[in-house]
C-alpha positions as CSV (number, residue, x, y, z in Angstrom):
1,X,-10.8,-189.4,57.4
2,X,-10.5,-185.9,59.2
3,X,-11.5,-187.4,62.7
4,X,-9.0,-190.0,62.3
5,X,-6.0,-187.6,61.3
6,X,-7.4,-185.5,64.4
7,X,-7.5,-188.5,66.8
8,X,-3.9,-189.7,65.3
9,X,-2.3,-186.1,65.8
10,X,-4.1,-185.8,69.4
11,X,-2.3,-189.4,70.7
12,X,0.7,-187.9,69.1
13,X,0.8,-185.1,71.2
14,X,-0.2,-186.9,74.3
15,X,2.3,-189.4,73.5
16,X,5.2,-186.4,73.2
17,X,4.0,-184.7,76.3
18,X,4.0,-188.1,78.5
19,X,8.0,-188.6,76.6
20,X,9.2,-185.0,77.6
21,X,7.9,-186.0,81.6
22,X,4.7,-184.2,81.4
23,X,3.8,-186.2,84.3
24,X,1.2,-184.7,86.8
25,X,2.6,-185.7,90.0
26,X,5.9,-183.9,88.5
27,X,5.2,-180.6,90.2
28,X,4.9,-182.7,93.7
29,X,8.1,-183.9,94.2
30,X,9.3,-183.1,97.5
31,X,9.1,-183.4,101.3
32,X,6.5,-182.8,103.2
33,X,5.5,-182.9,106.5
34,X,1.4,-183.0,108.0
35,X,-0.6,-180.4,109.2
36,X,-3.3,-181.2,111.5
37,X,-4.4,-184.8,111.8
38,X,-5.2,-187.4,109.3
39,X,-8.2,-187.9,108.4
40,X,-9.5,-191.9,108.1
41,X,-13.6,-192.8,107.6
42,X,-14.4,-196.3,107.6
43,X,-17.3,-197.8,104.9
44,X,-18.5,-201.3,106.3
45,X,-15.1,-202.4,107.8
46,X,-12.6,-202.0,110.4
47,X,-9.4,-202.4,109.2
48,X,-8.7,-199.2,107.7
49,X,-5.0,-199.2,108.2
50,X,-3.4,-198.8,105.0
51,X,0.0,-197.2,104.9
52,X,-0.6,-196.9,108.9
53,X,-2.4,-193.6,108.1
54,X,-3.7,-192.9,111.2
55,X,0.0,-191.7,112.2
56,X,0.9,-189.9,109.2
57,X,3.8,-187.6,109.7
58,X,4.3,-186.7,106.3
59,X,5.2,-187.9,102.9
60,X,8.0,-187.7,100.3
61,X,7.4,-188.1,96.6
62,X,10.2,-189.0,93.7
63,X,10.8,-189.8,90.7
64,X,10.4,-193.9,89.8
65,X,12.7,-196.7,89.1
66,X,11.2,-199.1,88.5
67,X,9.4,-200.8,85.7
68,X,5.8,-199.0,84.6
69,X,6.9,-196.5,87.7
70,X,6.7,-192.9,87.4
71,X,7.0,-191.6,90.7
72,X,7.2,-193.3,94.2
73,X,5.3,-192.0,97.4
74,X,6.6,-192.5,100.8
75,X,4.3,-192.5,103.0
76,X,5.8,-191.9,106.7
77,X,4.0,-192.9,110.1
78,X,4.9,-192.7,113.7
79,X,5.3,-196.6,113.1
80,X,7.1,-197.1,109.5
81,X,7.6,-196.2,106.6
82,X,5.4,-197.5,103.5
83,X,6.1,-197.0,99.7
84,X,3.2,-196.1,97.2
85,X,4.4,-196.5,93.5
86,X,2.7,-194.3,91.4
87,X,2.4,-196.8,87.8
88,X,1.2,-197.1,84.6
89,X,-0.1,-200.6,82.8
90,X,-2.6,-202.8,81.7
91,X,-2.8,-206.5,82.2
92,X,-5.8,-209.4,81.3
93,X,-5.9,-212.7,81.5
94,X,-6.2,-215.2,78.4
95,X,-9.8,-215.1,78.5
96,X,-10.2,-211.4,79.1
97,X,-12.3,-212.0,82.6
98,X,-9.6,-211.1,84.9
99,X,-6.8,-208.4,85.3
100,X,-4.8,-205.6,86.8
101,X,-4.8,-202.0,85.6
102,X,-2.9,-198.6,87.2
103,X,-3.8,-195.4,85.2
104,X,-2.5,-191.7,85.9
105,X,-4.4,-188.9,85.2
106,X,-4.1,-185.2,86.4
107,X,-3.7,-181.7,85.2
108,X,-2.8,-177.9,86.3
109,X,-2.4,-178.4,90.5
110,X,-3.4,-182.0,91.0
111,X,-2.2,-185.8,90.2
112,X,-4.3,-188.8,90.6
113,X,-3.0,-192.3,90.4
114,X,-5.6,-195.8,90.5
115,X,-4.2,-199.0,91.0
116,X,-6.6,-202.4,91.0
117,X,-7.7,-205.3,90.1
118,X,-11.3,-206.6,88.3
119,X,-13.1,-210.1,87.4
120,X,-16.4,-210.0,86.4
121,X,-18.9,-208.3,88.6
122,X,-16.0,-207.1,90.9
123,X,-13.0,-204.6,91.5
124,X,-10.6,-203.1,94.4
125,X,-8.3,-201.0,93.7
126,X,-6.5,-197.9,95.5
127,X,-6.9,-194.1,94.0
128,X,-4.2,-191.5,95.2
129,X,-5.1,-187.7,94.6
130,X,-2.2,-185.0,95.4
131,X,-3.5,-181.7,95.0
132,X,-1.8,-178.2,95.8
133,X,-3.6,-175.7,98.0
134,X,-3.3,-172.3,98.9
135,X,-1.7,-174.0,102.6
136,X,0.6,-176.7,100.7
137,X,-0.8,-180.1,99.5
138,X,-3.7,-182.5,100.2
139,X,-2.8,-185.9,100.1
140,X,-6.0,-188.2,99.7
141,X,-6.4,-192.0,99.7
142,X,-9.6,-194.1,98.7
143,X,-9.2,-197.8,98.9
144,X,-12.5,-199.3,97.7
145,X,-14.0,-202.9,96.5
146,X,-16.9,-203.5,94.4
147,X,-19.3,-205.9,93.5
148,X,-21.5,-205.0,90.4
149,X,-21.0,-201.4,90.4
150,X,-21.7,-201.0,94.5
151,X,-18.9,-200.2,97.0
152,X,-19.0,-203.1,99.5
153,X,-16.3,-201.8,101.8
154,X,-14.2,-198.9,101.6
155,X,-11.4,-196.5,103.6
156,X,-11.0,-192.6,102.8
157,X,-8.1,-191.3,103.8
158,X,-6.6,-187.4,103.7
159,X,-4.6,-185.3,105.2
160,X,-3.3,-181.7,104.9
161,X,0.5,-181.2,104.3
162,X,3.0,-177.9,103.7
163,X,6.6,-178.5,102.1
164,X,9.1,-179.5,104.5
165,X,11.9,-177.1,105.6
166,X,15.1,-177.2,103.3
Protein backbone atom coordinates (compact mmCIF):
# COMPACT_ATOMS: atom_id res chain seq x y z
CA UNK A 1 0.00 0.00 0.00
CA UNK A 2 3.12 2.26 0.81
CA UNK A 3 4.61 1.78 -2.81
CA UNK A 4 1.39 2.69 -4.30
CA UNK A 5 0.89 6.01 -2.14
CA UNK A 6 4.70 6.59 -3.11
CA UNK A 7 4.23 5.93 -6.87
CA UNK A 8 0.74 8.01 -6.73
CA UNK A 9 2.55 11.11 -4.88
CA UNK A 10 5.72 10.69 -7.35
CA UNK A 11 3.18 11.08 -10.73
CA UNK A 12 1.71 13.89 -8.70
CA UNK A 13 4.64 15.72 -8.59
CA UNK A 14 5.72 15.02 -12.09
CA UNK A 15 2.49 15.86 -13.17
CA UNK A 16 2.70 19.52 -11.16
CA UNK A 17 6.17 20.14 -12.48
CA UNK A 18 5.27 19.36 -16.31
CA UNK A 19 1.82 21.94 -15.37
CA UNK A 20 4.10 24.86 -13.93
CA UNK A 21 6.36 24.44 -17.56
CA UNK A 22 9.04 22.41 -16.11
CA UNK A 23 9.89 21.64 -19.58
CA UNK A 24 13.63 20.70 -20.38
CA UNK A 25 14.06 22.42 -23.58
CA UNK A 26 12.65 25.59 -21.50
CA UNK A 27 16.14 26.89 -20.69
CA UNK A 28 16.91 26.69 -24.75
CA UNK A 29 14.74 29.04 -25.98
CA UNK A 30 16.55 31.43 -28.11
CA UNK A 31 18.67 32.20 -31.24
CA UNK A 32 21.37 30.73 -32.18
CA UNK A 33 23.70 30.79 -34.68
CA UNK A 34 26.55 27.73 -35.78
CA UNK A 35 29.89 27.43 -34.90
CA UNK A 36 32.18 25.41 -37.01
CA UNK A 37 30.48 23.04 -39.50
CA UNK A 38 27.84 20.51 -39.13
CA UNK A 39 28.51 17.51 -38.59
CA UNK A 40 26.43 14.58 -40.85
CA UNK A 41 27.63 10.56 -40.76
CA UNK A 42 25.82 8.37 -42.97
CA UNK A 43 24.82 4.50 -41.68
CA UNK A 44 23.92 2.31 -44.87
CA UNK A 45 22.27 5.26 -46.89
CA UNK A 46 22.79 8.34 -48.82
CA UNK A 47 20.20 10.52 -48.34
CA UNK A 48 21.07 12.09 -45.16
CA UNK A 49 19.46 15.38 -45.72
CA UNK A 50 17.08 16.01 -43.18
CA UNK A 51 16.30 19.57 -42.23
CA UNK A 52 19.11 20.33 -45.06
CA UNK A 53 21.72 19.93 -42.29
CA UNK A 54 24.57 20.03 -44.18
CA UNK A 55 24.05 24.07 -44.41
CA UNK A 56 23.00 24.71 -41.02
CA UNK A 57 23.37 28.32 -40.10
CA UNK A 58 21.76 28.15 -36.94
CA UNK A 59 18.58 27.45 -35.04
CA UNK A 60 15.83 29.19 -33.13
CA UNK A 61 13.75 27.43 -30.47
CA UNK A 62 10.13 28.56 -28.98
CA UNK A 63 7.52 27.90 -27.17
CA UNK A 64 4.66 25.55 -29.04
CA UNK A 65 1.26 26.22 -30.42
CA UNK A 66 0.08 23.68 -31.38
CA UNK A 67 -1.61 20.63 -30.21
CA UNK A 68 0.71 17.98 -27.97
CA UNK A 69 3.53 20.85 -28.85
CA UNK A 70 5.79 22.14 -26.36
CA UNK A 71 8.36 23.87 -28.17
CA UNK A 72 9.14 24.35 -31.85
CA UNK A 73 12.74 24.16 -33.47
CA UNK A 74 13.72 26.12 -36.46
CA UNK A 75 16.15 24.72 -38.03
CA UNK A 76 17.84 27.37 -40.62
CA UNK A 77 20.06 26.30 -43.72
CA UNK A 78 21.77 28.24 -46.42
CA UNK A 79 18.70 26.70 -48.51
CA UNK A 80 15.40 27.03 -46.17
CA UNK A 81 14.08 27.02 -43.33
CA UNK A 82 12.64 23.70 -41.66
CA UNK A 83 10.41 23.45 -38.46
CA UNK A 84 11.07 20.54 -35.78
CA UNK A 85 8.08 20.34 -33.20
CA UNK A 86 9.16 19.24 -30.13
CA UNK A 87 5.74 16.89 -28.89
CA UNK A 88 4.34 14.80 -26.59
CA UNK A 89 1.64 11.67 -27.33
CA UNK A 90 0.88 8.27 -27.76
CA UNK A 91 -1.11 6.67 -30.38
CA UNK A 92 -2.00 2.61 -31.41
CA UNK A 93 -3.96 1.24 -33.58
CA UNK A 94 -7.12 -0.99 -32.83
CA UNK A 95 -5.21 -4.04 -32.64
CA UNK A 96 -2.23 -2.58 -30.74
CA UNK A 97 0.40 -3.61 -33.72
CA UNK A 98 0.86 -0.29 -35.01
CA UNK A 99 1.43 3.37 -33.85
CA UNK A 100 3.07 6.69 -33.30
CA UNK A 101 4.71 7.81 -30.09
CA UNK A 102 6.88 11.42 -29.33
CA UNK A 103 8.29 11.39 -25.65
CA UNK A 104 10.42 14.34 -23.93
CA UNK A 105 12.76 13.70 -21.54
CA UNK A 106 15.69 15.85 -20.14
CA UNK A 107 17.12 17.30 -16.99
CA UNK A 108 19.73 20.04 -15.49
CA UNK A 109 21.62 21.35 -19.07
CA UNK A 110 20.10 19.11 -21.70
CA UNK A 111 16.50 18.34 -23.52
CA UNK A 112 15.92 15.35 -25.63
CA UNK A 113 12.82 14.97 -27.73
CA UNK A 114 11.95 11.20 -29.97
CA UNK A 115 9.44 11.24 -32.41
CA UNK A 116 8.48 7.75 -34.46
CA UNK A 117 6.62 5.27 -35.51
CA UNK A 118 6.58 1.11 -34.76
CA UNK A 119 4.75 -2.13 -36.19
CA UNK A 120 5.89 -5.23 -35.18
CA UNK A 121 9.53 -6.05 -35.66
CA UNK A 122 10.17 -2.36 -36.80
CA UNK A 123 10.56 1.39 -35.84
CA UNK A 124 11.97 4.92 -37.23
CA UNK A 125 11.82 7.64 -35.54
CA UNK A 126 13.87 10.98 -35.03
CA UNK A 127 15.62 11.82 -31.47
CA UNK A 128 16.64 15.63 -30.95
CA UNK A 129 19.27 16.28 -27.99
CA UNK A 130 20.00 20.11 -27.00
CA UNK A 131 22.56 20.37 -24.59
CA UNK A 132 24.42 23.47 -23.14
CA UNK A 133 28.24 23.61 -23.13
CA UNK A 134 30.74 25.61 -21.65
CA UNK A 135 30.95 27.27 -25.69
CA UNK A 136 26.96 27.56 -26.08
CA UNK A 137 24.77 24.63 -27.18
CA UNK A 138 25.07 21.29 -29.16
CA UNK A 139 22.30 20.58 -31.23
CA UNK A 140 22.27 16.73 -32.18
CA UNK A 141 19.99 14.83 -34.59
CA UNK A 142 19.68 10.82 -34.95
CA UNK A 143 17.23 9.66 -37.52
CA UNK A 144 17.23 5.86 -37.33
CA UNK A 145 15.04 2.69 -38.54
CA UNK A 146 14.97 -0.64 -37.21
CA UNK A 147 14.03 -3.96 -37.91
CA UNK A 148 14.06 -6.36 -34.82
CA UNK A 149 16.13 -4.43 -32.53
CA UNK A 150 19.07 -3.65 -35.39
CA UNK A 151 19.54 -0.18 -37.04
CA UNK A 152 19.12 -0.78 -40.77
CA UNK A 153 19.95 2.76 -41.87
CA UNK A 154 20.62 5.68 -40.00
CA UNK A 155 21.82 9.67 -40.15
CA UNK A 156 23.71 11.47 -37.11
CA UNK A 157 23.71 14.80 -37.23
CA UNK A 158 25.38 17.69 -34.79
CA UNK A 159 26.53 20.77 -34.65
CA UNK A 160 28.06 23.29 -32.23
CA UNK A 161 26.11 26.67 -31.65
CA UNK A 162 26.62 30.02 -29.29
CA UNK A 163 23.50 32.42 -28.57
CA UNK A 164 22.92 34.81 -31.20
CA UNK A 165 23.69 38.55 -30.74
CA UNK A 166 20.69 40.60 -29.23
Amino acid sequence: MKFIAIVFLLFLINAQAHAQGADPFDSFIGDYVISGKPRVKEFNTNYCLLYSFGGLKGITVKPGDAKFESHMVHFISTYKSVRHSVMNYETRNDRDTAGSFAVTSGGEGWATNVRGTWSIGSKSGVRIRLKHTDQGVTVALDDESSRSGVIKKACYYEADLIKAAE
